[in-house]
DRENLODREN-498995 format. One line per field, with one value per residue (C-alpha): residue in three letters; x, y, z. Coordinates in pm, 1 decimal. Layout:
BEGIN
residu = [ALA,...]
X = [X,...]
Y = [Y,...]
Z = [Z,...]
This chain:
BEGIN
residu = [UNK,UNK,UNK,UNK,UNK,UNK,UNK,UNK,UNK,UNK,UNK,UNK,UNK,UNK,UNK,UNK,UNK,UNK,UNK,UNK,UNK,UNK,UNK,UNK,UNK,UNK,UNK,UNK,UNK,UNK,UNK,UNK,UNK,UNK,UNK,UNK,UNK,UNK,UNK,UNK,UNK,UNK,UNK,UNK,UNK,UNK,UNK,UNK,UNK,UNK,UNK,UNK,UNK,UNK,UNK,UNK,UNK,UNK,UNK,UNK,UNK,UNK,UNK,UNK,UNK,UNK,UNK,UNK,UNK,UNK,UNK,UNK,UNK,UNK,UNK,UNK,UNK,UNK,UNK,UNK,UNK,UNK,UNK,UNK,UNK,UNK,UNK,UNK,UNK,UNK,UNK,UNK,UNK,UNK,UNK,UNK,UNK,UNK,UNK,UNK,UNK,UNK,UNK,UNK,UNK,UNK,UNK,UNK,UNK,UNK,UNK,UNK,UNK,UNK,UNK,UNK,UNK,UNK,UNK,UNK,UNK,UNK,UNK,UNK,UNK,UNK,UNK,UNK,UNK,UNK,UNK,UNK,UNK,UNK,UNK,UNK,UNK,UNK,UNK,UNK,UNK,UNK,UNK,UNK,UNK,UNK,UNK,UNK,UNK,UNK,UNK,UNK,UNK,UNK,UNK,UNK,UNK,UNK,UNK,UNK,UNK,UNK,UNK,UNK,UNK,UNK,UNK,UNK,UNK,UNK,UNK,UNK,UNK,UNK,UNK,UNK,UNK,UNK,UNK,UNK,UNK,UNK,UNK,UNK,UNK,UNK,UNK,UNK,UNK,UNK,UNK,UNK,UNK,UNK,UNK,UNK,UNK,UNK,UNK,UNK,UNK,UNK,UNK,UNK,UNK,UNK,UNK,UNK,UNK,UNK,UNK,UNK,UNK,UNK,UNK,UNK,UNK,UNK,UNK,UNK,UNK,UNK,UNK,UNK,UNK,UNK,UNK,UNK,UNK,UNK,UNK,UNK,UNK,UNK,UNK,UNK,UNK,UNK,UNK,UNK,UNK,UNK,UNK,UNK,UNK,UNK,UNK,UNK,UNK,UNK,UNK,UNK,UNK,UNK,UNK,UNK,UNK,UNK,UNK,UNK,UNK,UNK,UNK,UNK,UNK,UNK,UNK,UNK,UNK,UNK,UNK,UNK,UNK,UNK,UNK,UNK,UNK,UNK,UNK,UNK,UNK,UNK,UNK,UNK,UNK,UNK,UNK,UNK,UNK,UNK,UNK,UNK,UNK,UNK,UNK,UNK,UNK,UNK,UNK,UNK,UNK,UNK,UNK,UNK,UNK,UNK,UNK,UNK,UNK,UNK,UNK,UNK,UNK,UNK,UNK,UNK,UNK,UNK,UNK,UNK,UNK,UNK,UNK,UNK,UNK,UNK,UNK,UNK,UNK,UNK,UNK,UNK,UNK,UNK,UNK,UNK,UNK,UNK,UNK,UNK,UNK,UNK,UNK,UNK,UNK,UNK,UNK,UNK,UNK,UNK,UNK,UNK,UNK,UNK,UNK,UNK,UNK,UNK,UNK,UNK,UNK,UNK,UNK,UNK,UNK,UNK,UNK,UNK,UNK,UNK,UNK,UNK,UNK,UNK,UNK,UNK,UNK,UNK,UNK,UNK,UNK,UNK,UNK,UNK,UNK,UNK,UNK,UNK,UNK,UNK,UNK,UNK,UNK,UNK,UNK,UNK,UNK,UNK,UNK,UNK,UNK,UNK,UNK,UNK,UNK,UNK,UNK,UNK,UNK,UNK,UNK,UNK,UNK,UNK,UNK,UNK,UNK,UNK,UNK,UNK,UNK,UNK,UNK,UNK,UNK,UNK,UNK,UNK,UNK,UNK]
X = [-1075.6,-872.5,-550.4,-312.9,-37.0,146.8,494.4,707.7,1081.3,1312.4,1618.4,1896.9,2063.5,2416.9,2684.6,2817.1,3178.1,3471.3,3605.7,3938.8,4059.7,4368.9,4391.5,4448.4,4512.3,4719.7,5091.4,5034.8,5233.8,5106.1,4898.2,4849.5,4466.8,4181.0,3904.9,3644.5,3422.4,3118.9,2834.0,2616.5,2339.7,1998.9,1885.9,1511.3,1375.5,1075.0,851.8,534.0,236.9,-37.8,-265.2,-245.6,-419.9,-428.6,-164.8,-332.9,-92.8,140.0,-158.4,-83.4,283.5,520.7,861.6,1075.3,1362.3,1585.0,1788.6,2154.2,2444.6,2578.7,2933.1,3224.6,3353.4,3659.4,3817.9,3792.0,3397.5,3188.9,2904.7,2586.2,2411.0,2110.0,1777.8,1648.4,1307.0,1113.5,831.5,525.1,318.4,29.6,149.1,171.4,311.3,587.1,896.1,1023.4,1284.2,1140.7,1487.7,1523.1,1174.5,1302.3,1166.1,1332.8,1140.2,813.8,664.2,455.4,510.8,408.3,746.7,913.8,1148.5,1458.1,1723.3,1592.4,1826.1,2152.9,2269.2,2573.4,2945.3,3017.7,3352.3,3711.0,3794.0,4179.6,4303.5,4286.1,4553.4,4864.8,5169.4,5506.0,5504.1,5183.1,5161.6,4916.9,4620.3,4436.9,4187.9,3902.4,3662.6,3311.0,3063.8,2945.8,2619.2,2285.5,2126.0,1794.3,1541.9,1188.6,1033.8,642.5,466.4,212.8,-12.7,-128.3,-400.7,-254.0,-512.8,-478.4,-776.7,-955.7,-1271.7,-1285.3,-1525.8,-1754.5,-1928.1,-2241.6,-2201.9,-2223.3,-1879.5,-1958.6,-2224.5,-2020.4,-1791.5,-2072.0,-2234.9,-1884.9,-1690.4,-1787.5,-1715.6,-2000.5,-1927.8,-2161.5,-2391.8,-2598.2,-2778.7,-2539.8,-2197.6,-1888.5,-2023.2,-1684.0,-1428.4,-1144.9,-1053.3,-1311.0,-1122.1,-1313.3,-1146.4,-1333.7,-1360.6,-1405.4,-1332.5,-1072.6,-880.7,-916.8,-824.4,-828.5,-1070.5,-1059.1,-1357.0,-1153.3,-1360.1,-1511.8,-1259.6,-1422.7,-1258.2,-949.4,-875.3,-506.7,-522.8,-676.4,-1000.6,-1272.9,-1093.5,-835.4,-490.7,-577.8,-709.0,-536.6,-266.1,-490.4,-469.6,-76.1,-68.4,-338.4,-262.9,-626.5,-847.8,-1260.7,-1376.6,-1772.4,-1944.7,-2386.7,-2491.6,-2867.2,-2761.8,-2981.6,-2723.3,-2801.1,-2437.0,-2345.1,-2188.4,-1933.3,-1821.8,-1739.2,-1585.3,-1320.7,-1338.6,-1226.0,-954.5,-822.4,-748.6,-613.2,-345.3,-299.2,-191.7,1.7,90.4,210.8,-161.6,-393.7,-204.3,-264.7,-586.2,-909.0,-1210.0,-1552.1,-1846.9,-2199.0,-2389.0,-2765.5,-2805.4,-3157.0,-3279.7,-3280.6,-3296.8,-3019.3,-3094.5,-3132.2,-2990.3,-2701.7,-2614.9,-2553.6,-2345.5,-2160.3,-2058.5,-1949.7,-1750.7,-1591.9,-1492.6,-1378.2,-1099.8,-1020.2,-1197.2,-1406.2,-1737.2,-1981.8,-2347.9,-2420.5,-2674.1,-2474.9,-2705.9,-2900.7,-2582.7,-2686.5,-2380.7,-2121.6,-2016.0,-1906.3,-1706.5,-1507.5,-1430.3,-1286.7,-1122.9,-949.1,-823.6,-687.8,-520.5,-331.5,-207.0,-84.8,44.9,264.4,412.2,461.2,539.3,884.0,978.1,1065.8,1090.9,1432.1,1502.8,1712.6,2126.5,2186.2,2533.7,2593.0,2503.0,2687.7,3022.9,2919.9,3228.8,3195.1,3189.2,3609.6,3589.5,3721.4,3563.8,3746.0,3545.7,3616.9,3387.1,3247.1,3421.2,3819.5,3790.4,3937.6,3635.1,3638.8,3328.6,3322.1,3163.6,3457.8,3656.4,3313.4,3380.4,3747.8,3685.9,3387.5,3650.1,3963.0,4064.8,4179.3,4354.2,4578.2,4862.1,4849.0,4498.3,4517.7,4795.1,4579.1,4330.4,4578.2,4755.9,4429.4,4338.9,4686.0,4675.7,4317.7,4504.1,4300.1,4575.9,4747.9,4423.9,4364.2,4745.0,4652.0,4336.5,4606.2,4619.1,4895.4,5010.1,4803.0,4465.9,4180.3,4073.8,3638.9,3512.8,3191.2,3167.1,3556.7,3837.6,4186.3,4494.7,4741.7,5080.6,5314.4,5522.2,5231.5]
Y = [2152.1,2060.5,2201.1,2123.1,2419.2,2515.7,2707.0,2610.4,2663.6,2409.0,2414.9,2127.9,2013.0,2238.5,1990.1,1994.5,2151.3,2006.1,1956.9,2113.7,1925.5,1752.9,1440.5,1510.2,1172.5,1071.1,925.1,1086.6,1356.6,1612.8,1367.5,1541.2,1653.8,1417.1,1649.4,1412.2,1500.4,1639.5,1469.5,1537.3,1738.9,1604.8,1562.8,1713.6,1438.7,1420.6,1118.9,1013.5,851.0,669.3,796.7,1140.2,1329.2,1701.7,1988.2,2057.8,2006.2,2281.9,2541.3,2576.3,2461.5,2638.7,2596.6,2265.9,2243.6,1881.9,1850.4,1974.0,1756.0,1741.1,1882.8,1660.1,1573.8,1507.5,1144.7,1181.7,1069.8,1181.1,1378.5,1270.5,1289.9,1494.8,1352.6,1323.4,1491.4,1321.7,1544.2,1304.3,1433.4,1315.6,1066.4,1320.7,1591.3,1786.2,1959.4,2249.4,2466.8,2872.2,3036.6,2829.2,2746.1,2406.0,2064.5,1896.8,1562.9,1454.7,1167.9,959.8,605.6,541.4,518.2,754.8,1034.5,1203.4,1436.6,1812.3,1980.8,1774.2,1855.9,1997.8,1772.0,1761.2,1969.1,1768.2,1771.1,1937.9,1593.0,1581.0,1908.8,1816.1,1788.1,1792.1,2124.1,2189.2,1966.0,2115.2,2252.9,2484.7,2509.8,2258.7,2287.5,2393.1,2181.8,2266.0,2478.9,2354.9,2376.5,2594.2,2676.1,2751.4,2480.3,2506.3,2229.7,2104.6,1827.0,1710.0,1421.2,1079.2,982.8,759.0,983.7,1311.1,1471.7,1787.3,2075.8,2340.7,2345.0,2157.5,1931.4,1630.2,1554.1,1471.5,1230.5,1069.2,1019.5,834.2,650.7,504.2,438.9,405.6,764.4,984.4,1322.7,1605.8,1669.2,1962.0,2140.8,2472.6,2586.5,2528.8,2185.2,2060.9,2251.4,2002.6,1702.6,1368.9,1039.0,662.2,356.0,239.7,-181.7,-295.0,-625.0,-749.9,-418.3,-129.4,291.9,547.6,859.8,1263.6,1452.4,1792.0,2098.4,2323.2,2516.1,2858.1,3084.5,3261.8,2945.1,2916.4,3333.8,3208.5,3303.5,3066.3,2819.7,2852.6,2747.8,2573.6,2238.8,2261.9,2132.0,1817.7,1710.9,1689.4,1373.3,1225.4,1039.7,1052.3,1292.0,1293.9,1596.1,1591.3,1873.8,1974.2,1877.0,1988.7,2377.8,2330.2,2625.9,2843.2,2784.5,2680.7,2362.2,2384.7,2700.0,2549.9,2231.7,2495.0,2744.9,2452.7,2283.1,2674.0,2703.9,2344.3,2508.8,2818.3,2650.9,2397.2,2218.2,1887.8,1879.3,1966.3,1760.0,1454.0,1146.7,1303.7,1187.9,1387.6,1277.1,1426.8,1431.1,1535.2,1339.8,1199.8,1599.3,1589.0,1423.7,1256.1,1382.0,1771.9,2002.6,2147.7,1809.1,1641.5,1980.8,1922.3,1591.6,1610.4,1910.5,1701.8,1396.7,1630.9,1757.8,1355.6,1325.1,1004.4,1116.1,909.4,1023.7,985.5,991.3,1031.4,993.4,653.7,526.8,568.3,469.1,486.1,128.7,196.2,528.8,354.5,47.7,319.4,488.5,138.8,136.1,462.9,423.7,110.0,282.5,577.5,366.9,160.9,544.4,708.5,1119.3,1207.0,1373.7,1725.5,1876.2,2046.4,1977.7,2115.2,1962.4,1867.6,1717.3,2060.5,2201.2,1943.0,1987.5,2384.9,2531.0,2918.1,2726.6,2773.1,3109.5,3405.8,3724.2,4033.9,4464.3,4767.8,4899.0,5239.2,5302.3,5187.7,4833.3,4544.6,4308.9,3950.1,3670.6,3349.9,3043.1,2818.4,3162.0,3156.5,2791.5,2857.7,3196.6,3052.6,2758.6,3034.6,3060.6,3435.1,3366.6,3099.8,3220.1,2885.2,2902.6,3270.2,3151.1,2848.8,3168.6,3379.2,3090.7,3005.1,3380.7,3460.5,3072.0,3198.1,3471.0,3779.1,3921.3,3960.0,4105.9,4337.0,4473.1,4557.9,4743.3,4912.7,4768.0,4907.1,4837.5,4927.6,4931.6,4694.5,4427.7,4293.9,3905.1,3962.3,4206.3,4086.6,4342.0,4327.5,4525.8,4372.4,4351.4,4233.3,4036.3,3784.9]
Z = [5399.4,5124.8,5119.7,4832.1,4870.2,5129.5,5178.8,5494.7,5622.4,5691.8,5860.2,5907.4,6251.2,6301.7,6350.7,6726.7,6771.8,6838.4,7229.7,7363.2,7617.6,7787.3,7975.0,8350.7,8535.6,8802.0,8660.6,8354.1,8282.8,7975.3,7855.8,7579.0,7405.2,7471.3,7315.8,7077.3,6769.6,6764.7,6628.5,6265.8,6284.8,6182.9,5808.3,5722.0,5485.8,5341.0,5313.8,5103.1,5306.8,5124.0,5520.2,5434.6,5133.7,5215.0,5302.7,5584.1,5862.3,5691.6,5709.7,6110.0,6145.3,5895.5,6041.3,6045.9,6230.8,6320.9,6624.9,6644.5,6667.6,7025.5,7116.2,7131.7,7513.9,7670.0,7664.9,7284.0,7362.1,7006.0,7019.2,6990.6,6626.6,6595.4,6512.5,6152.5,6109.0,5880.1,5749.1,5615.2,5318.1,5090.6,4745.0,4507.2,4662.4,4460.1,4654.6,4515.8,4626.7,4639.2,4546.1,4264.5,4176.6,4030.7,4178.2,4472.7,4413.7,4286.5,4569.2,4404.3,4539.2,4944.5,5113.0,4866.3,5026.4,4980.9,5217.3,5117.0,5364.8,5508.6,5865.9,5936.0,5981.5,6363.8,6414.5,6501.8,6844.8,6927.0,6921.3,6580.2,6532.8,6716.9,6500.8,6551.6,6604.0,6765.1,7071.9,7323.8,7066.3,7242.4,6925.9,6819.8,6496.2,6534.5,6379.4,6060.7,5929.3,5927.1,5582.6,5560.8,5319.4,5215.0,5039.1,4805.2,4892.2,4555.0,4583.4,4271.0,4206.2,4100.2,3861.0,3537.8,3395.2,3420.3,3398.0,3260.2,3124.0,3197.2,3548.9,3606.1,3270.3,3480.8,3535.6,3926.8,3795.3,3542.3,3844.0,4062.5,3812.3,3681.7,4036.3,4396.0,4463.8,4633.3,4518.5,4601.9,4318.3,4340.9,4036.6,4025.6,3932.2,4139.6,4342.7,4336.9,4506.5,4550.7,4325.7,4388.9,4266.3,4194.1,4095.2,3751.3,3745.6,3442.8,3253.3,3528.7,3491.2,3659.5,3649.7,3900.3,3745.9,3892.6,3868.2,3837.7,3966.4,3710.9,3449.9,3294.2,3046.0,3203.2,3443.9,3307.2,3467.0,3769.6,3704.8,3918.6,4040.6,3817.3,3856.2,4185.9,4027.3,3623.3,3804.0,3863.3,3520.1,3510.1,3567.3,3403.2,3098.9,2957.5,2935.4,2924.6,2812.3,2964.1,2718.4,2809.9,2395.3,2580.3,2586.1,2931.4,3028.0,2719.3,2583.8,2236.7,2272.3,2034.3,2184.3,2549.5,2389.9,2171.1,2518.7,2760.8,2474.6,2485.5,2829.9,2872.9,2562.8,2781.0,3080.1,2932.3,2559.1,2723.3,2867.1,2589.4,2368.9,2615.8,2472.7,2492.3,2461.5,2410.3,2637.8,2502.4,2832.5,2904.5,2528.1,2745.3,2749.6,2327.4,2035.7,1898.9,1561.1,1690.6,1462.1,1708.9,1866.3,1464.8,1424.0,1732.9,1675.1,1314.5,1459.2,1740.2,1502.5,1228.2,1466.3,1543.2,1853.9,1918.2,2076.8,2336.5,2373.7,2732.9,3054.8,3345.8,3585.4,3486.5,3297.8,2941.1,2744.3,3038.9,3005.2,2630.8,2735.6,2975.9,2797.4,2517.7,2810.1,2939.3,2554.5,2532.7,2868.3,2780.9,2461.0,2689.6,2880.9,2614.7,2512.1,2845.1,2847.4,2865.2,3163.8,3076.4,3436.3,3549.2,3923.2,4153.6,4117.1,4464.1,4362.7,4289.5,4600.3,4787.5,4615.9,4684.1,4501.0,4676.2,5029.1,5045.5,4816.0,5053.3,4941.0,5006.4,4982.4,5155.5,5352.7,5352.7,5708.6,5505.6,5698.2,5522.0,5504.4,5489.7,5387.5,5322.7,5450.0,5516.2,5703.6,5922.5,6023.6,6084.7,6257.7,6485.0,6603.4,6667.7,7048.8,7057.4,7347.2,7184.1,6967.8,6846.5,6737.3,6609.2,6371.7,6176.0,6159.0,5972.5,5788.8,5633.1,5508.5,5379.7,5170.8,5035.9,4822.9,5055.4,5174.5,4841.1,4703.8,5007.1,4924.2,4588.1,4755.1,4951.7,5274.8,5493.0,5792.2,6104.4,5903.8,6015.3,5879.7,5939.6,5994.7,6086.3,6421.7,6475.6,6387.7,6415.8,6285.4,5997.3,6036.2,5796.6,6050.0,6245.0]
């Protein structure tokens, strides 16, 4: 089955947390803390792999998760780092992010890959917050969030050039007759139901050529097979536009030529306005000088197009087609399309300017409430049974600005104040 969209959930390692703890050897009185790092959580990275060329692994396994960092230990001994998982896909594949709906990273290259969800920072270890002051911490960090997301998954064909046009106007036999490709060719509509591709050889060069499954009016809707395989053409840089000139279908065909060239528009401007050119197949089933097949091709080269009669099948006037393919394609190739795609600003998300903002609401009970992604980290690392600890906790919250902002609310002495499920009462004098 060919599979070429899938949705799946990621989810980054969390970094380990920080160790408390104090040396304890013989002859060595208050040795002071001893309590080491915590180690990264594991990055989710995804990879291009020239062996795969379907979605279907993502059809039965939706959910990604890499390993967790491992706690810090005592004798200021680091954590382990998690485990990167490295999710393989299909060249071609497109990452995009579902919140945002921009693109991650287009993989087109074998090898390519990129970090789509970082693991969290292992958490310091209470060495790390003695002072002067502070001598025995009783308080380490915890490690730091994991990352998680759902990610679309969109593979699209890597093809220099492709086939398009009404079903069952030979496009599959074009394909044969011209590569080494064995597509299934059957005498009704809809033979094709996922993208063929054949390498063309021809005068020591070479191009890779989709057969793209049958478009009908209303694809760019969805209608037939729609939306599933436009996307196909994307990255084409030529296009071969295969049209019946026999009417063997009892269509005009003028009419599919302008009906095709419509929905190509629909779906996309950067597409329909890629090279075409206009293959006349079936010309062996009439007369080159038939009334509606002289029509059709004045029509075709009075919009610009150039126009090959052709014979799929026994490879009448193939050889000429792609030799003026092979020219179109280096020209495309000398002006490549500028890449007009937004993707996602990771820099943006790393430097993550709300993850220190402290957000302060009342809620509908009068508690003080308190959010905020950095507080969380804080919070999660507070012994409450160290005064010590308690105070970095409050220190932290009154240099935010909260406090000052839950005064102007109208906080008062003896009213609570929310982190999460945790409440405590202010007092002016901590």
């Amino acid at each position: 089955m060919f599979i070429d969209r899938a949705k799946i959930y990621i989810k980054s390692g969390k970094g380990g947390n920080g160790c408390v703890s104090f040396r304890k050897e013989p002859f060595v009185p208050e040795g002071g803390p001893d309590g080491g790092d915590g180690g990264k959580g594991g990055d989710v990275i995804f990879m291009a792999d020239r062996n795969l060329r379907t979605l279907m692994d993502f059809k039965y396994k939706r959910k990604y998760e890499a390993e967790a960092g491992q706690n810090g230990m005592k004798k200021k001994r680091y954590g382990k780092n998690g485990e990167n998982l490295i999710i393989k896909v299909p060249m071609g594949t497109v990452v995009i992010d579902e919140e945002t709906g921009l693109v991650m990273k287009d993989l087109v290259e074998d090898g390519d890959s990129f970090v789509a969800a970082k693991g969290g920072k292992g958490g310091k270890g209470n060495v790390h917050f003695k002072n002067s002051v502070r001598q025995a911490p009783n308080f380490a960090e915890a490690g730091g969030f994991a990352k998680e997301r759902n990610v679309i998954l969109e593979l699209k064909s890597i093809a220099d050039v492709g086939l398009v046009g009404f079903p069952n106007v030979g496009k599959s036999s074009l394909l044969a007759t011209s590569t080494s490709a064995n597509p299934k060719i059957e005498n009704y509509h809809f033979t094709t139901i996922a993208p063929n591709l054949g390498v063309v050889n021809i005068y020591d060069s070479s191009f890779t050529m989709a057969d793209i499954a049958g478009i009908i009016e209303g694809a760019h809707q969805g209608l037939g097979l729609g939306l599933r395989f436009l996307k196909h053409i994307e990255r084409t840089k030529v296009l071969i536009h295969v049209v019946d000139v026999s009417g063997s279908e009892g269509r005009n065909p003028i009419e599919d030529f302008e009906k095709i060239n419509n929905e190509l528009r629909m779906y996309s401007e950067k597409v329909a306005n890629k090279p075409m050119l206009v293959a006349a197949n079936k010309i062996d089933m009439i007369d080159e000088e038939d009334p509606q097949f002289v029509e059709f091709k004045e029509y075709v080269e009075g919009k610009g197009y150039k126009l090959f009669p052709i014979c799929a099948p026994i490879n009448i006037g193939v050889q000429e087609l792609m030799a003026a393919t092979l020219l179109e394609l280096q020209k495309a190739e000398m002006n490549p399309e500028e890449d007009d795609t937004e993707y996602f600003d990771f820099e943006l998300e790393d430097a993550n300017p709300t993850y220190r903002e402290v957000y302060t609401s009342r809620a509908d009970d009068g508690a003080y409430v308190l959010e905020g992604q950095q507080l969380q980290k804080i919070f999660d690392s507070t012994n409450f049974n160290d005064m010590g600890s308690l105070r970095y906790l409050y220190k932290y919250i009154e240099k935010s600005g909260a406090i000052d902002k839950f005064l102007e609310m109208g906080l008062e002495e003896g009213d609570t104040i929310r982190i999460g499920d945790f409440e405590f009462e202010y007092w002016d004098e901590f």
